[in-house]
N, C-alpha and C positions, 0 to 999 in steps of 0.2 A: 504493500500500500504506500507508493512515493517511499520507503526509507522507514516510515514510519510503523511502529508496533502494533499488531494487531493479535487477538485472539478468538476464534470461534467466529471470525469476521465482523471484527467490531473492535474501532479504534481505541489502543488502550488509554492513551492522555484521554480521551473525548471521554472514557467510563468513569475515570477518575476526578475529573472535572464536575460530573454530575453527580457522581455516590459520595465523592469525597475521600481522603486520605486517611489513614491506612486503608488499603480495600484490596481484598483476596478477590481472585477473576477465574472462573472454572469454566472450562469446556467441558463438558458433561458428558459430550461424544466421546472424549480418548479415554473417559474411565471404559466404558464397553470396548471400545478396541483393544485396550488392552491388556483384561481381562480375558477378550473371547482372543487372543493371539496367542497366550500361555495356556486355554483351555485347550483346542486346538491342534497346540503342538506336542500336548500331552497323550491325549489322544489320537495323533498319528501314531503312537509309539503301538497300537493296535494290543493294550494292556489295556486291563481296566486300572482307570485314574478318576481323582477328584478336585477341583478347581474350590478353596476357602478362600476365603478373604481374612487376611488380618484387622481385626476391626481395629485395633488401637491405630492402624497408621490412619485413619478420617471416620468419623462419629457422624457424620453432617448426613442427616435423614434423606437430601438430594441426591446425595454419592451412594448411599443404601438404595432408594428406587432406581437407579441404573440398573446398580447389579441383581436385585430383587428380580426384574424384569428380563434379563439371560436365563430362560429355561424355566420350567414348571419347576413351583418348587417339588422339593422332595426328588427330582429324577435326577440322572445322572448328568447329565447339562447344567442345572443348576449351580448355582455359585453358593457355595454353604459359606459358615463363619467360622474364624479360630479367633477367641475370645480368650481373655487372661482375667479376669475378674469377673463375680457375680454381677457388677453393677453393667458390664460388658454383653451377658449372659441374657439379663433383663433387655437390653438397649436394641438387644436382637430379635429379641420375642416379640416385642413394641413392633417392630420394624417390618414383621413378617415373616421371619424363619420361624420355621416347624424347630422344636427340640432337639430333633435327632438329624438334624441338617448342621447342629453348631459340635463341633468339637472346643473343648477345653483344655488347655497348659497352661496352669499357673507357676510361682513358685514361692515358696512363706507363704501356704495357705494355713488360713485360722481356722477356729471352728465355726466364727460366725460367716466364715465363706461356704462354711458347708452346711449350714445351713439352710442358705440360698441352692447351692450348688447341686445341692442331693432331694431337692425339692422337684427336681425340676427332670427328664428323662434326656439329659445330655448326653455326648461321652465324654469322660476323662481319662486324660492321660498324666499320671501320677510321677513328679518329678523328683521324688527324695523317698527312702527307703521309710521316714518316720511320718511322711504321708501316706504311704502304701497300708502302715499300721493306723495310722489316723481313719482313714476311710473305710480299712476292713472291718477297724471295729464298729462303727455307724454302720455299714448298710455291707453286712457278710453279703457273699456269692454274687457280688457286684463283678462284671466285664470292664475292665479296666484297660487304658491301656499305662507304658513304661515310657516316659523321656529319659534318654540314654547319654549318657554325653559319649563321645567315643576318641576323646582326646586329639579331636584333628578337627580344624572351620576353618573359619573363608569371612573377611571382614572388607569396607570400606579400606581398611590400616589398622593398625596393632591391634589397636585398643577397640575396636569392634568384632575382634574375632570373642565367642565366647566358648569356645573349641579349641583347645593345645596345650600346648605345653607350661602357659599359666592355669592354675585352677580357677574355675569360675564358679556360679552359684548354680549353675545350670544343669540337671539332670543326674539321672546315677550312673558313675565310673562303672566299668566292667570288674573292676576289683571289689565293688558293692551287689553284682547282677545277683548271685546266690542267695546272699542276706534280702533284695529283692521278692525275689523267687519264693524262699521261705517265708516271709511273710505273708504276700499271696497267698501260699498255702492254710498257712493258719487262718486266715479266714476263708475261706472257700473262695477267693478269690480267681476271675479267670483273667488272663492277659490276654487280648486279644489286638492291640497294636504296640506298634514301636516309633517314638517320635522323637526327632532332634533338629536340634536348634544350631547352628554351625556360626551365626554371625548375623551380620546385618551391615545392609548396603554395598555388597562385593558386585562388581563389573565383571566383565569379558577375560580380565587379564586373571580375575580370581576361581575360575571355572576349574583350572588342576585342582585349586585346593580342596574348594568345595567336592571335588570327584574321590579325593582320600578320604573326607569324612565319608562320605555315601558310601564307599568299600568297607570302612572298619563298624559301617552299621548294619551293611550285609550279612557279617561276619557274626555280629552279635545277633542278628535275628536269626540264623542258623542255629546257634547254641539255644534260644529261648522254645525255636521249632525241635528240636532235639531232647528239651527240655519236656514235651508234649504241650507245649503252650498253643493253643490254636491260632496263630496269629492270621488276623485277616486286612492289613494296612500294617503298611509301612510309611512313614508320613515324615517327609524332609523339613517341613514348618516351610519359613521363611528367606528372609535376607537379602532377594534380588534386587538389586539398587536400579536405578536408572542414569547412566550421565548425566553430569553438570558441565563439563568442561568440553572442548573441542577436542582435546586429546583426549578423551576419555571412552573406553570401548562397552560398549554395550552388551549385554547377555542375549546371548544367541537361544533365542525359544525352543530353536529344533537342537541346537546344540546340548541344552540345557535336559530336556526332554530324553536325549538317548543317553548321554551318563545315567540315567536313573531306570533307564531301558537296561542297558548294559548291564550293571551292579542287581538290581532287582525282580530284573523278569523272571530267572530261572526260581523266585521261591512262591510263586503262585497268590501274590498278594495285591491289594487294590493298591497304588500308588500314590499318594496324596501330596497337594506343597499347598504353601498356605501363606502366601508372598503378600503385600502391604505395600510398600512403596513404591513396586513395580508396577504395581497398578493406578495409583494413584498422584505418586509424585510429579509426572511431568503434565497433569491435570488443571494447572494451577498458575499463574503470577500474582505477586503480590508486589500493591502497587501505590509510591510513597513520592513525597513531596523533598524534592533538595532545601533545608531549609537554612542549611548554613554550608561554605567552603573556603577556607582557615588553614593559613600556611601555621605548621608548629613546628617548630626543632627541626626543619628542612624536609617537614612532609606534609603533603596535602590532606587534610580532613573533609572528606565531603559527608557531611551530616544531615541526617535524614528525620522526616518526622512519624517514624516509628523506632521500637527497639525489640531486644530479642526477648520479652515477653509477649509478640507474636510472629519473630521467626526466630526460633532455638537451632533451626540446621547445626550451622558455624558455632552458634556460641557452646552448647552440648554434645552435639558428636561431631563435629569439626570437618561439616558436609560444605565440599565447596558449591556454589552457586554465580551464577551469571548474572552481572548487575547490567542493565540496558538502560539507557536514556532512550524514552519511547517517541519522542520527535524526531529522532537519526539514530532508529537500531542499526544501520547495518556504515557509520561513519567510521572514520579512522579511529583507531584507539592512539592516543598522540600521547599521554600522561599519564604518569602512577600515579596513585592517590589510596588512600586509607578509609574505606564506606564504614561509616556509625552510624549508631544509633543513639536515640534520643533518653536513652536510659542511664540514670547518674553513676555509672560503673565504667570502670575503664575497659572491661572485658566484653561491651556491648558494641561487636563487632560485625562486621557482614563479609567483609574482602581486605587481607593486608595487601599493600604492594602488590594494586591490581590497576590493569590497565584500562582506560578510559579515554572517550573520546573528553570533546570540552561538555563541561557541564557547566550548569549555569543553576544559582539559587532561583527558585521560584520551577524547576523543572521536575517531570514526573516521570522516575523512573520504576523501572519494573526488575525485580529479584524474582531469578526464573527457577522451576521447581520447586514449587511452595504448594503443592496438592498434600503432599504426607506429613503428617505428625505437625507440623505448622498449628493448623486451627485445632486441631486435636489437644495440643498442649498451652495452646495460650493462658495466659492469665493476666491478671489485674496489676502486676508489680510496679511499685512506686506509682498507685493507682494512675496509669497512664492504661486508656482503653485498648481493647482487643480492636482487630480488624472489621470490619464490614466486609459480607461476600455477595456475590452476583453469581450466579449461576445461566448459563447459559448454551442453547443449544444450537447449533450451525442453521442457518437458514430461516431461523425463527426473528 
């Protein structure tokens, strides 16, 4: 459109102009694309597979009726949910999934989660051996399933792997499977899947890694099938990121799809992933007013009139993003410059020693990739408001 930014064909200064600043901008189309792109390629693997949605990465009842409307619920087209809390569990039901459409991983669950939790004809997959005894003794000859950790993931960068060679909070070690097992037992407990968690936000380049996890959970679902455990899912969760940057490679759907063909077809089980950002993340610009730009200590400050109490990407998991001036997206980038936020903290950051064309105060730019976990995690801090959204759908 002339240079200038557009989304779902609709000018983004022109939306900002009208809703106002901070304002979240959704295309509504690319959640179903890319949702039905990873269901798709899943099932080309010509296994039976299951397409979840991570609810925690978007809560927003708009982003639910997309996926709500891919496929009858209950059938196998359907987009189910993987939920991490009761309150998650409910958010679901409201929404429209059947019960038995949402799987469940939590981790430090209480008993007032199970209270909620075992109310309700969910599945759970049971992530610490002294949950396994927590829930057997509530509700014996309950079908269960195990989140495993298996000492190998796949992150954004270090610190989002939650899989290796650092311990994490995440699932039972195979050095715990037995003491697992036994517990199950003593309650008449059956196991009937096996789920892990490997990371979050991993690209194209992280695809070996994520492929050693899925090997050494092969390996473990063998011993639990040996164990006579009837397993019927095996269930990879999450983690698929989506690029931010230009250099940054994207996950291969068919790619992604036969690693888990490979490793798991020969044990006769429904395949399941349960991806969030990949579906949502590039759904989204968030879109903000230049309110100040401020030479300090020989660096430019372009300061914005929002902060990262409604975009945590960068400031929490240290997720790069694309800042555009929406009057000339596609201009020289001519200057580094340091993007803030409007939050009294030094660490309310967007982009260090990042290039830019010229900016000018009074201009409205766009942070690209702000579908996931964005509006999900926003809050009130230093009572400065959340964002405003617009939802919208192509040709409307």
């Amino acid at each position: 459109m002339g240079g200038r930014l557009a989304i779902a064909g609709r000018d983004a200064e022109r939306l900002a102009r009208e809703h106002g600043t901070p304002l979240l901008v959704y295309d509504l189309d690319r959640v179903a694309e890319n949702a039905i792109r990873l269901r798709d390629a899943l099932a080309g693997t010509g296994l039976p597979t299951r397409l979840r949605f991570a609810l925690k990465a978007n809560v927003q009842p708009e982003i639910l009726a997309m996926l709500r409307g891919l496929g009858t619920p209950g059938s196998a087209e359907a987009v189910g949910i993987d939920a991490c809390s009761p309150g998650e569990v409910l958010h679901a039901i409201g929404n429209g999934w059947q019960p038995g459409e949402i799987s469940f991983t939590g981790t430090n669950v209480s008993e007032r989660d199970l209270d909620v939790l075992l109310a309700h004809p969910i599945h759970l997959n049971l992530d610490a051996v002294s949950q396994v005894e927590r829930v057997g003794r509530r509700a014996p000859g309950l079908a269960v399933g195990l989140r495993v950790n298996p000492g190998a993931g796949a992150g954004y960068h270090a610190g989002l792997e939650y899989s290796g060679d650092r311990p994490t909070k995440f699932g039972i070690y195979e050095d715990r499977l037995d003491d697992a097992l036994a517990m199950a037992r003593r309650y008449d407990l059956t196991i009937d899947t096996v789920h892990l968690h490997a990371g979050s936000g991993w690209l194209g380049d992280g695809l070996p890694a994520f492929e050693a996890a899925v090997a050494r959970i092969a390996s473990m679902t063998r011993r639990l099938i040996d164990a006579a455990c009837p397993i019927a899912e095996v269930n990879v969760g999450g983690g698929l990121g989506a690029p931010a940057r230009a250099d940054e490679r994207p996950v291969d759907a068919g790619a992604y799809a036969a690693v888990l063909a490979r490793h798991l077809g020969s044990l006769g089980v429904t395949i399941a992933s349960e991806p969030g950002d990949y579906i949502v993340k590039d759904t989204a610009i968030l879109l903000g007013e230049v309110v100040t730009i401020e030479e300090r200590a020989g660096t430019t400050f372009v300061g914005l009139d929002l902060g990262w109490n409604v975009s945590l990407s960068y400031f929490v998991y240290r997720y790069l993003q694309e800042v555009v001036v929406c009057r000339a997206a596609d201009a020289p980038r001519t200057r580094v410059v340091t993007v803030a936020g409007h939050i009294n903290e030094a660490g309310d950051l967007f982009a260090e020693e990042y290039p830019m064309p010229e900016v000018r105060e009074g201009d409205v730019v766009a942070i690209l990739n702000a579908g996931g976990y964005e509006q999900a995690m926003a809050m009130t801090h230093c009572l400065r408001p959340v964002a405003g959204a617009v939802y919208l759908r192509r040709g409307s």
